[in-house]
C-alpha positions as CSV (number, residue, x, y, z in Angstrom):
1,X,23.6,149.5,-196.5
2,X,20.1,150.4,-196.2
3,X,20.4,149.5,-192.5
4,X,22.8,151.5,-191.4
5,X,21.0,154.9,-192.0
6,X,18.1,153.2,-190.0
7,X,20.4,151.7,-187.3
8,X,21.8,154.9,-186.8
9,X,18.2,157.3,-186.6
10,X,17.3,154.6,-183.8
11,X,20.2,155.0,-181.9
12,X,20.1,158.8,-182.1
13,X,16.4,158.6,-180.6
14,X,17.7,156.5,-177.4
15,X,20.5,157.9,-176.8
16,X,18.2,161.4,-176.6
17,X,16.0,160.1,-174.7
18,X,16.4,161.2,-170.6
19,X,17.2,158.5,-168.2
20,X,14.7,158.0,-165.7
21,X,15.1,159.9,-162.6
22,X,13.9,158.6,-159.3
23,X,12.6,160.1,-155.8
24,X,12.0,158.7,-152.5
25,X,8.5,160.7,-150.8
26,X,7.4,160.5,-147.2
27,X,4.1,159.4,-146.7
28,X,1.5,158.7,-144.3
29,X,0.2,155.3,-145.1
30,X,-1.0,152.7,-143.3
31,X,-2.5,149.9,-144.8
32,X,-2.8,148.1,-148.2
33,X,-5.8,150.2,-149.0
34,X,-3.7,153.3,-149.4
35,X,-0.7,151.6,-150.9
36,X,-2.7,150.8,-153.7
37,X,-4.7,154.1,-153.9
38,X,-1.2,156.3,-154.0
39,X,0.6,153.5,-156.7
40,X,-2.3,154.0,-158.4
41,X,-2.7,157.3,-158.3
42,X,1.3,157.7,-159.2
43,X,1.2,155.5,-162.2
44,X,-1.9,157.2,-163.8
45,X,0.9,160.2,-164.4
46,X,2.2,160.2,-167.4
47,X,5.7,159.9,-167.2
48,X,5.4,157.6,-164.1
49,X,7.0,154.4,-164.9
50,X,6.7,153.0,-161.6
51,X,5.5,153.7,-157.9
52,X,6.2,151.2,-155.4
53,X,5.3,152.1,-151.7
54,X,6.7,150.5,-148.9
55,X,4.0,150.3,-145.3
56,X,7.0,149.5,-143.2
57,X,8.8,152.8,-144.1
58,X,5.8,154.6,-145.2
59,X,8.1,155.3,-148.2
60,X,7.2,155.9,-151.6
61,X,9.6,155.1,-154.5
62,X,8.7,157.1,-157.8
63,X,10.5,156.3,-160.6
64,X,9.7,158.8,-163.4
65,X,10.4,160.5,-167.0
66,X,11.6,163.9,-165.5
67,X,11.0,165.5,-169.1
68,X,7.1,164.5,-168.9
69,X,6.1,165.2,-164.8
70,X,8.0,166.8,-162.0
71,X,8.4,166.2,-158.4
72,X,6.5,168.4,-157.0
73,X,3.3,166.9,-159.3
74,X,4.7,163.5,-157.6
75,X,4.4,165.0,-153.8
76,X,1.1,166.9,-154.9
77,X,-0.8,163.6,-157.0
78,X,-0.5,162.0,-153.4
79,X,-1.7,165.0,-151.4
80,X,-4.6,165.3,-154.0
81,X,-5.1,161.3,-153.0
82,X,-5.8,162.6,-149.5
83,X,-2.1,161.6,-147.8
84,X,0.7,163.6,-146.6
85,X,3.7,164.0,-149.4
86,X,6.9,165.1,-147.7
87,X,6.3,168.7,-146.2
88,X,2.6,168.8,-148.6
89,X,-0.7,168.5,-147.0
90,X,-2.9,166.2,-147.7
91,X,-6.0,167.4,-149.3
92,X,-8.8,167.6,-146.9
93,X,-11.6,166.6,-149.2
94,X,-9.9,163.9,-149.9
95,X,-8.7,162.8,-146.8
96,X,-11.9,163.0,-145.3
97,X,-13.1,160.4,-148.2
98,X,-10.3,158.1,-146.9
99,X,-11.9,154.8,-145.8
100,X,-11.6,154.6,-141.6
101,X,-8.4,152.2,-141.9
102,X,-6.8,154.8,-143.7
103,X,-7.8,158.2,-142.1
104,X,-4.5,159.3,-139.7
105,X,-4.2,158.2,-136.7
106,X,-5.3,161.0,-133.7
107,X,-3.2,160.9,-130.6
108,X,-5.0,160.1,-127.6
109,X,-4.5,162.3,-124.6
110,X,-3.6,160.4,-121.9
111,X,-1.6,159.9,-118.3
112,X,0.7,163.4,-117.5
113,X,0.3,165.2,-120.6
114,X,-3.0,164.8,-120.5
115,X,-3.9,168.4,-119.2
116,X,-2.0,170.2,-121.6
117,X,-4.2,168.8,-124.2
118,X,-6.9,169.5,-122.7
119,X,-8.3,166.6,-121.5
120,X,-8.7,165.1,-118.3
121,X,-5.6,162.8,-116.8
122,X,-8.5,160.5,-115.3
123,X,-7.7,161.1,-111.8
124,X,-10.2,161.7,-109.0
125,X,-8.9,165.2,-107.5
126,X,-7.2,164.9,-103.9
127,X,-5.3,161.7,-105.0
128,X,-2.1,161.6,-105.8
């Protein structure tokens, strides 16, 4: 009988604790370098039970104890890491201390469009 009072306080603590809540965050990633440095950076949380970042979809996938961290300290642990987060900024600091392989890409300004950013098309004048 003596395990019954026992059985019973252990099934009142799991049944009160909160189910683990997940979120799916956009990302800018583009290597392995970064997958690891935003994982990392996720799992560090507390309350993070897993982070698991997929390059292909740029895609992180947080699962997390909602009671302990919330999403928008998900979305702004990755900004912080120096990479977009859904609609949050990176951090610039950080960014800029990005290796090379993960800084973002710049669009280069090329062919028709090229005069609207300012930059020259690359063809000699008076040819067409």
């Amino acid at each position: 009988m003596r395990i019954l009072p026992i059985f019973l306080f252990v099934f009142a603590f799991v049944a009160m604790a909160a189910p683990p809540k997940t979120l799916v965050i956009q990302t800018n990633a583009q290597c392995g370098m970064c997958k690891t440095s935003i994982e990392k950076q996720l799992t560090n949380l507390d309350g993070v039970k897993e982070a698991v970042l997929d390059l292909d979809t740029k895609q992180v996938t947080v699962t997390y104890n909602g009671k302990k961290v919330n999403e928008n300290e998900l979305r702004q642990t990755i900004a912080n890491t120096g990479y977009q987060a859904d609609d949050v900024a990176p951090n610039p600091e950080a960014q800029a201390k990005l290796m090379a392989c993960c800084q973002p890409k710049k669009a280069k300004a090329s062919g028709c469009c090229a005069p609207k950013a300012g930059a020259s098309c690359g063809k000699k004048e008076g040819v067409k």
